[in-house]
VODRENKOL-595061 format. One record per residue: residue in one letter; x, y, z of N, C-alpha, C in turn. Coordinates in steps of 0.2 Angstrom, whole numbers, plus 5000, padded with zeros to 4 digits. Each point is the difference from the previous one (the first is absolute). Example, Ala and Ser with C-alpha at 12.3 -4.5 7.8 and 13.67 -1.06 7.14 Angstrom:
BEGIN
A506649725039499650065000500450065000/S499850054996500450065001499650055003/
***
This chain:
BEGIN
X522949614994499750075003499849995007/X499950065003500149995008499450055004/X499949985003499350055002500250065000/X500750055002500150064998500150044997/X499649984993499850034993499350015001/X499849985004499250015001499650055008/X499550044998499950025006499349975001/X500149975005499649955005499450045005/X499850054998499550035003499750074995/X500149954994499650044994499350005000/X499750054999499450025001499750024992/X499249964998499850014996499850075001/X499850044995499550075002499649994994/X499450015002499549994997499550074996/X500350064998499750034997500050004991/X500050064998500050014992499649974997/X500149974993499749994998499649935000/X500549945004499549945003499550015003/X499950065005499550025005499550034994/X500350034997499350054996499849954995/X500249944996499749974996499649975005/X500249955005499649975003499550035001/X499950065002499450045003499750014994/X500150034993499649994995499749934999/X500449925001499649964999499449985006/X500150025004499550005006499450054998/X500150064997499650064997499549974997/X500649944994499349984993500049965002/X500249925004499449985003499350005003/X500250065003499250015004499650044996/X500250034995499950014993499349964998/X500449944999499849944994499449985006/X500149985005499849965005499250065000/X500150055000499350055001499649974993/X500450034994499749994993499849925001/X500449955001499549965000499249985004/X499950045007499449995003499550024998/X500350094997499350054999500049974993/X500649974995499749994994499449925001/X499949985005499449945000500649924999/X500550015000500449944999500349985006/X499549985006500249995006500549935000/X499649964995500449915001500450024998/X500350014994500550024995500650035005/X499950065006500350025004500149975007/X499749975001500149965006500749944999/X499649974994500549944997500750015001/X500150094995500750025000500350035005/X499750025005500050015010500449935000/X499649955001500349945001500549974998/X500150004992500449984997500750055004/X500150064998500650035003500150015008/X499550015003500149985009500249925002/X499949954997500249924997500750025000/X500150024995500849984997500550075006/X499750045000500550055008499949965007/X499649965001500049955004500549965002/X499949974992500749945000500450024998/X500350054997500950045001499950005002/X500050035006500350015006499849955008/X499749955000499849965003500949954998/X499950004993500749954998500650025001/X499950095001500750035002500149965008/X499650005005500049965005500249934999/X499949954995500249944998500650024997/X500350054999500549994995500850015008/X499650045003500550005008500249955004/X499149955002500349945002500349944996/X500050004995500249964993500950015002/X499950085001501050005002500249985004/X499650015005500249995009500049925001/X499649974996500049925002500549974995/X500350034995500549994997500750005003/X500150055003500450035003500650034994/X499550034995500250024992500550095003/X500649974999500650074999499750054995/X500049974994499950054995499650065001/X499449995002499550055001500250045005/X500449995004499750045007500150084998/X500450024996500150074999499650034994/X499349974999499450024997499249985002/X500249995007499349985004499650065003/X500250055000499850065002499350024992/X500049974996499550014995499549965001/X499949935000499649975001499750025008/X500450015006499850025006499750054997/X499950054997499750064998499249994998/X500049954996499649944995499550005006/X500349965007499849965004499550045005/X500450065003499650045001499450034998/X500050024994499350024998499549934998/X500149955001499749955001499150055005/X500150015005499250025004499850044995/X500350044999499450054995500049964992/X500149954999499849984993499449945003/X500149965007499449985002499550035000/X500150065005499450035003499550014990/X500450034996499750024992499649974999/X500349944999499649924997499649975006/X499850015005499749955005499350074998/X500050065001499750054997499750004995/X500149964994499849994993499749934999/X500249975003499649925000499550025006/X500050045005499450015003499550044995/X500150054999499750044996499649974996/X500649964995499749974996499449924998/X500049975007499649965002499250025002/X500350105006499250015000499550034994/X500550034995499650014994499849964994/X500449955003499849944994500350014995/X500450035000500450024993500649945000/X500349965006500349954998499849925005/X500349944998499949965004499149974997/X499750044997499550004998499649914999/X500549974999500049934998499849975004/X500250015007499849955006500050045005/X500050075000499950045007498950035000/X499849994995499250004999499949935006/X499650045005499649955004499349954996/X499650044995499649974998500349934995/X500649984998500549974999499849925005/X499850005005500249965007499249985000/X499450044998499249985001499949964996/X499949935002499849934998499450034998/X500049964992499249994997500150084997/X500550055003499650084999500350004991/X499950074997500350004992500550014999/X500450015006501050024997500249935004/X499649945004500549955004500549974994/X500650015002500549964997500349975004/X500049924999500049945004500850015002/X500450004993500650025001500350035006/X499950074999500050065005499949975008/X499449974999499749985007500449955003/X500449974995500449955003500850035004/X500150054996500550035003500050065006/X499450015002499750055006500649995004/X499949965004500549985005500650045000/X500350004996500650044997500050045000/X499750024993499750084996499550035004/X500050035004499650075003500150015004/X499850074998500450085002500349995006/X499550015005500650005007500649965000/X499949924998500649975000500650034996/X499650004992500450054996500350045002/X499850075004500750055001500150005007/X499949965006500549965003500549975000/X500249954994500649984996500250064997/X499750044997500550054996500450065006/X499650025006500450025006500249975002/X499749945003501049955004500750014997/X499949964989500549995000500350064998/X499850044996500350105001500250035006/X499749975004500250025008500649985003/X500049944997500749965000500550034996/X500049984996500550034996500350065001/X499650045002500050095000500750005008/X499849975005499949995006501049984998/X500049934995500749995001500350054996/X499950034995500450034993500150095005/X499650045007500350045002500449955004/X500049955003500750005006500449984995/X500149964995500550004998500750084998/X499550024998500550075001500050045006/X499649995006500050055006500849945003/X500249925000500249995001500750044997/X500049984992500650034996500350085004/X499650025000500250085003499949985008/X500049975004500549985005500449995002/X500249964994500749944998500550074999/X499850064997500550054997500050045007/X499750025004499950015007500549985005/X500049944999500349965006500649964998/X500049994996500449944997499949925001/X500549965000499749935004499849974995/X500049925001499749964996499150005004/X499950035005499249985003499650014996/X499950054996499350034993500149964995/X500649964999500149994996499949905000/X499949985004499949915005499350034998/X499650065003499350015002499649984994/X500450054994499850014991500049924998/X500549975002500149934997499449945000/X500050015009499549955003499150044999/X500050054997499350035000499949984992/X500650014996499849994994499749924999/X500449945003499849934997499450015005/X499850035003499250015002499450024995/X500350064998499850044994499949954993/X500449974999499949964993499749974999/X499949905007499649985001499150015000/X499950095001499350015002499850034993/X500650034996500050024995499949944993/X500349955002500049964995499349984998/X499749985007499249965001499650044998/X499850075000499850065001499950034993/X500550034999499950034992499549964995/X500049944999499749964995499150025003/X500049985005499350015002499750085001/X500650064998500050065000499550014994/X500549974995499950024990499349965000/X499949935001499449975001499550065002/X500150015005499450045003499950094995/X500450025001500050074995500050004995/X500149944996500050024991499649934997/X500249935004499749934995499250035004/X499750005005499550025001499450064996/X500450034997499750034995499549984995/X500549954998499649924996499949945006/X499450015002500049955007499749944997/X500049964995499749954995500649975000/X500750024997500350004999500749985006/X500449965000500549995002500849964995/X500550025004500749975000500250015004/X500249925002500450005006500850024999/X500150034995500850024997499950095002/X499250034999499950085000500550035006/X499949975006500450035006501150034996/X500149934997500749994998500050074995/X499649984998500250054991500250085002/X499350005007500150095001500650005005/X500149965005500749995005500450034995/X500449964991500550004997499850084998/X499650024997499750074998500250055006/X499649985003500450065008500550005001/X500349955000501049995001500650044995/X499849974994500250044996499850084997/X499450015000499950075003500450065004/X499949955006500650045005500650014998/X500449944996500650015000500250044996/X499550024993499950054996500150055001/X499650015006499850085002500950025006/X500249955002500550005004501050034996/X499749964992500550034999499950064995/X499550035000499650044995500350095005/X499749975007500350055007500850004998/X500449955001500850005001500150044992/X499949994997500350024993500250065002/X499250045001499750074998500450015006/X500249985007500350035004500550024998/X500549964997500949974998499950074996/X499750004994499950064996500050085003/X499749995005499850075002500450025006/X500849955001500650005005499949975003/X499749975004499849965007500249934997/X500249975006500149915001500650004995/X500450045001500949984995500249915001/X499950005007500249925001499749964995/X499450004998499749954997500350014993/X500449934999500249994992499649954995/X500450014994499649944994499949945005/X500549965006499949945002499149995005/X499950075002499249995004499649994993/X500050054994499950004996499849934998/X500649964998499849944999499549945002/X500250025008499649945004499350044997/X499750045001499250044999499849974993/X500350004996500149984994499949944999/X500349955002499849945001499549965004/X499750055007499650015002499349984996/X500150074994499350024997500049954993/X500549994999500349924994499549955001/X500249995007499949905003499150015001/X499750045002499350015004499750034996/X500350024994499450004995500049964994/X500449965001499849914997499849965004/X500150015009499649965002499150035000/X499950045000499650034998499449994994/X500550014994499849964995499749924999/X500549975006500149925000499049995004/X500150065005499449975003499450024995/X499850074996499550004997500049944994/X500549994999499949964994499849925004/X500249975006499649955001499550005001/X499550065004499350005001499750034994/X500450014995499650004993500049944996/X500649975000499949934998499549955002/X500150005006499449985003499649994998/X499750075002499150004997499949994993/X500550034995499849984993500149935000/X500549955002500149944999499349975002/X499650005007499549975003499450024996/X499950064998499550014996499150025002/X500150005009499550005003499850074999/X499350014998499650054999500150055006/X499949975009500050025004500650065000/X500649984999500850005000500250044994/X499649994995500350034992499550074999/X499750015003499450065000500650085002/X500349975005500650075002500450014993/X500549964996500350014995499650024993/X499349975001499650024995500050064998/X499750055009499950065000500750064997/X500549965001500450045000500250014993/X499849934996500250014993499450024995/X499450045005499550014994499950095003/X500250034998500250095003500650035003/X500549925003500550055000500649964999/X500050004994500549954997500950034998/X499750085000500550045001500749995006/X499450005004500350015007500349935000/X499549944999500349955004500749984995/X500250014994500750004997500550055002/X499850055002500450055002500450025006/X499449965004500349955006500749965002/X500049994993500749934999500350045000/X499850034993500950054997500250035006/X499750045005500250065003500449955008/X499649955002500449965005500249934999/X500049994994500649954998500450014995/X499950024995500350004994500650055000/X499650075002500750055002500549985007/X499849985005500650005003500649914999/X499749984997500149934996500650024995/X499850044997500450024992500450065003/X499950045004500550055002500449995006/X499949945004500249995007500449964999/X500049954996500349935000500849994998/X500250074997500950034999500250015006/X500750005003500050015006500350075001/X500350044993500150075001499450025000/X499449985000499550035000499650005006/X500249975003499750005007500650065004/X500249994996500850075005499750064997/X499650034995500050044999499550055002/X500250054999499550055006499550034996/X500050004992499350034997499649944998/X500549944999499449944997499749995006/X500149985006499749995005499550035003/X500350074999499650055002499249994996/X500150004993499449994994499749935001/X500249955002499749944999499650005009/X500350025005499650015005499350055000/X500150044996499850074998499149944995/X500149954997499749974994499549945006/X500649985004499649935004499750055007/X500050075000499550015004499450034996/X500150014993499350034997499649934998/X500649945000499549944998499849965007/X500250035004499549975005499550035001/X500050084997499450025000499549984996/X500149984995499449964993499849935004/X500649985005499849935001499449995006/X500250055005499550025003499150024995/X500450044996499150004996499649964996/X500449954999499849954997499849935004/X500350025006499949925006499150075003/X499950065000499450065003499549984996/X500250054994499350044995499749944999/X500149914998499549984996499649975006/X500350005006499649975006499450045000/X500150064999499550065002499450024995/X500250024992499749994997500049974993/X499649994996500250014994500350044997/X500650004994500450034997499450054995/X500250054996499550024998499350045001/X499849965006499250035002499950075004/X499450045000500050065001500450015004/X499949945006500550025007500749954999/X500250004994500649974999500650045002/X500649945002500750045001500250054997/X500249974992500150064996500750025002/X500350054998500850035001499750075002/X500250035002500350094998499950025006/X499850075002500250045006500149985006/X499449965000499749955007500849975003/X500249954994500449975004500950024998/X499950064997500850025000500050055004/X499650065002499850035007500249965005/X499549945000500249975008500749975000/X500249984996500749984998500650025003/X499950074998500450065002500150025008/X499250015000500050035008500349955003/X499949955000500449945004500550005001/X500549994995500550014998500350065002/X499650084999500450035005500049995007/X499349985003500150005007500749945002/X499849944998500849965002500550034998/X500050044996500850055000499950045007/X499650055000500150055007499949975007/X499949935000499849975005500849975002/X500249964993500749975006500750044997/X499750074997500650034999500250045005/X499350015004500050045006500449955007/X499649954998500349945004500749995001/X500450014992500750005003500450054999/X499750065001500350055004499850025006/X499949975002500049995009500749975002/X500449974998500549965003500749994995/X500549985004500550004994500049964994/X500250004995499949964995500349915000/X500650015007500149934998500049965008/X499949945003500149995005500549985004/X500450065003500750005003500149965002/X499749955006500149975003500049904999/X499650004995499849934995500849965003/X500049935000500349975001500449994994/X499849984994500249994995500150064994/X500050065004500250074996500649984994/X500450005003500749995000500049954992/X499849955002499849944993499750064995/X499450025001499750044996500450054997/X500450045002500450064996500449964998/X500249954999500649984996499849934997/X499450014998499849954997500050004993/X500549954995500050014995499949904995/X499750034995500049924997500349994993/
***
């Protein structure tokens, strides 16, 4: 096949019916999000604030990691489906700005972080001093705390636009320059990313339970965020390819994605299941208290966890016509981002409260509202986003590899 079967300055349009569902999920999130305040379930709705401002963080932070990942590969396949994660990468500032806003928020009302962000926590001899806690001061508070969460958000934000302001240069100009620039910014990018993310998920989610550590928690949400994105990446292509757009892309992109979302949700697997071994093998009180919590109210969640991101893309992904196909993959990406959803609520809710109690997690409005609203705004956010620019990038060094990539 030859690039002149394709036109090279396809343009996504962003109206109909993706525009109008979006906006109704955007409607009945803010919905959800009111019912929870004026209904008196402010923790229950902060939790769920964080939980989904967390995970629209790290989509598309990883759409950023999934760009330099190609660049420092100098990976052909991709280059004629970079324009979605660049999409991804861009709305990266408005998903920080949400979540640095909801952990602000939610620190001045106490409604999160409650475990080690209480001053009276820190008064030697007083009746909340936790020695614990006190020992970790240094670290854990607040100003330092969202200091690190603005550096390293600032950072990220900072590479994931120029990555694409470079890309839409490179289509501008042509030249290998944007594209030496992309290369050499990305192994910069990775390096800060690598150190970084772990002390990310440490800070925004293991902090919740600030008693409690793993020195594995940073890896678990790294593999979690990764594979997330790459869900949501081929979840985009699909519904693109369907809806006419992106003809270039065959069952052979297809399958890399696939195998993608195969290998990293067994490493993913691999990692929960060590720092779960762990702690149940060592048996320490301090260490066993997290997996306890989990298995005494939400035992549901913590098995349902498995099925949705290990056991379905394991049993449906591991065929190789099936990594080629466009509905099972569709469906299984469609599964490993509702199970990142649970996995996320299961690593939140039991930090926060008890299962069951007045101001327990519980399921229903609160957090399938907020769910949605999220959900649509990342839709309207980077569907807006790549219809700004053409759908593939003309000038890519390795375009050419791309369109006639076959396995």
């Amino acid at each position: 096949m030859g690039t002149h079967h394709y036109n090279l300055s396809e343009q996504f349009e962003f109206t109909g019916k993706a525009k109008t569902l979006s906006i109704v999920g955007i409607v009945l999130g803010i919905g959800a999000i009111a019912y929870g305040f004026f209904s008196g379930a402010q923790e229950r709705t902060f939790a769920n604030l964080l939980l989904m401002a967390y995970y629209f963080a790290c989509v598309c932070m990883s759409g950023a990691f999934f760009l330099a990942v190609q660049y420092v590969a100098q990976a052909g396949w991709s280059a004629s489906i970079l324009r979605v994660p660049q999409a991804m990468a861009r709305v990266l500032p408005i998903a920080v700005v949400i979540l640095l806003v909801v952990i602000g928020l939610g620190l001045f009302t106490h409604n999160l972080y409650h475990h080690w962000a209480d001053p009276e926590l820190l008064v030697e001899n007083g009746p909340k001093y936790d020695k614990l806690i006190a020992g970790k001061s240094a670290f854990l508070n607040i100003p330092f705390f969202m200091g690190r969460q603005v550096v390293f958000l600032g950072i990220y934000s900072f590479f994931a636009v120029k990555f694409g302001q470079w890309s839409y240069n490179e289509d501008l100009q042509g030249g290998l320059n944007y594209y030496r620039k992309s290369f050499k910014n990305a192994c910069i990018f990775l390096v800060i990313y690598g150190f970084t993310t772990p002390i990310f998920a440490f800070d925004t989610i293991m902090s919740l339970e600030a008693h409690w550590f793993s020195t594995m928690f940073g890896w678990y949400n790294f593999a979690a965020m990764w594979v997330s994105c790459l869900a949501a990446i081929a979840v985009i292509i699909i519904l693109l390819r369907r809806a006419g757009y992106m003809s270039w892309v065959n069952n052979s992109h297809l399958h890399n994605l696939g195998q993608f979302i195969f290998g990293f949700s067994i490493f993913w697997t691999y990692v929960w299941f060590a720092q779960f071994l762990l702690i149940y093998y060592a048996n320490m009180s301090e260490e066993t208290v997290y997996f306890y919590k989990r298995f005494n109210g939400y035992e549901f969640w913590f098995y349902l966890n498995l099925v949705l991101n290990f056991l379905t893309p394991l049993l449906l992904l591991m065929d190789r016509d099936n990594k080629r196909s466009e509905t099972i993959l569709l469906t299984v990406s469609i599964v490993v981002l509702c199970g990142h959803w649970v996995d996320y609520y299961q690593m939140i809710m039991p930090g926060i409260f008890e299962f069951g109690t007045k101001s327990g997690s519980g399921f229903g409005i609160i957090e399938i509202g907020t769910a949605l609203g999220f959900v649509g705004l990342f839709t309207f956010a980077v569907l807006s986003a790549l219809s700004k620019k053409p759908l593939v990038a003309k000038n890519h060094p390795f375009l050419q590899e791309s369109l006639n990539h076959h396995l």
